[in-house]
N, C-alpha and C positions, 0 to 999 in steps of 0.2 A: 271800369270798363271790363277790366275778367270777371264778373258775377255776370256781367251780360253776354259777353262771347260763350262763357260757358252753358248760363242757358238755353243758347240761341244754338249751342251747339246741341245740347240734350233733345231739343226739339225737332232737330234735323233730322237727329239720328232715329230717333221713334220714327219719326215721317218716312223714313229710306226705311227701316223695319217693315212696317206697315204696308208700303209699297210693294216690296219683294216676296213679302207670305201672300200679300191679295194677286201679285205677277203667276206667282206658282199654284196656286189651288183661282186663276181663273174661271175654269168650269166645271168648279166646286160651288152647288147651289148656298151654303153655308159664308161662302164671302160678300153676296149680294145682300144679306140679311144684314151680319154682323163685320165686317171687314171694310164694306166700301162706307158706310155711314160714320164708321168712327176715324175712320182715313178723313173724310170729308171735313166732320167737327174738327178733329185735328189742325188738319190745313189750314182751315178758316182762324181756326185758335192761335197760331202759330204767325199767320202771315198780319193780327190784328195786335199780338203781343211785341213780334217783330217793331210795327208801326210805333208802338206804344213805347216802345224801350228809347228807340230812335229818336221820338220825338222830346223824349226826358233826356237822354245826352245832349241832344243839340242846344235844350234850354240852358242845360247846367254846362255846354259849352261857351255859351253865349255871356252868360251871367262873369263866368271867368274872364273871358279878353274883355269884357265890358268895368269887372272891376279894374282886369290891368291897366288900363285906356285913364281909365280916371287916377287910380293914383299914379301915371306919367305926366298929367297933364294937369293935378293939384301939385300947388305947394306947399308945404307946412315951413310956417314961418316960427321964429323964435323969438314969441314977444315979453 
């Protein structure tokens, strides 16, 4: 879980980066070319990796309570 928060944080923080240089040089024609399109890639990258991470915890949460479940509910007999 901290390889991914920290990720998840690295991508934040570009994205708030990204955000505030394209806030400040708004009607600067040089943010329209280069700023707003890789803000965009960004975003799109971040909100699909987000998904992606999410859905790999939840499997590998899943798999866990799902082994606990089973060895509660086998018995290992001594024969």
């Amino acid at each position: 879980w901290r390889v991914i928060n920290i990720f998840a944080l690295q991508r934040v923080y570009q994205l708030v980066i990204y955000c505030v240089i394209a806030t400040i040089f708004r009607h600067h024609l040089f943010v329209w070319t280069v700023f707003s399109p890789k803000l965009l890639y960004d975003f799109v990258a971040t909100v699909f990796s987000m998904q992606s991470l999410s859905t790999i915890g939840n499997i590998v949460l899943l798999t866990h309570v799902t082994s606990w479940f089973a060895r509660l509910f086998t018995y290992k007999t001594t024969l």
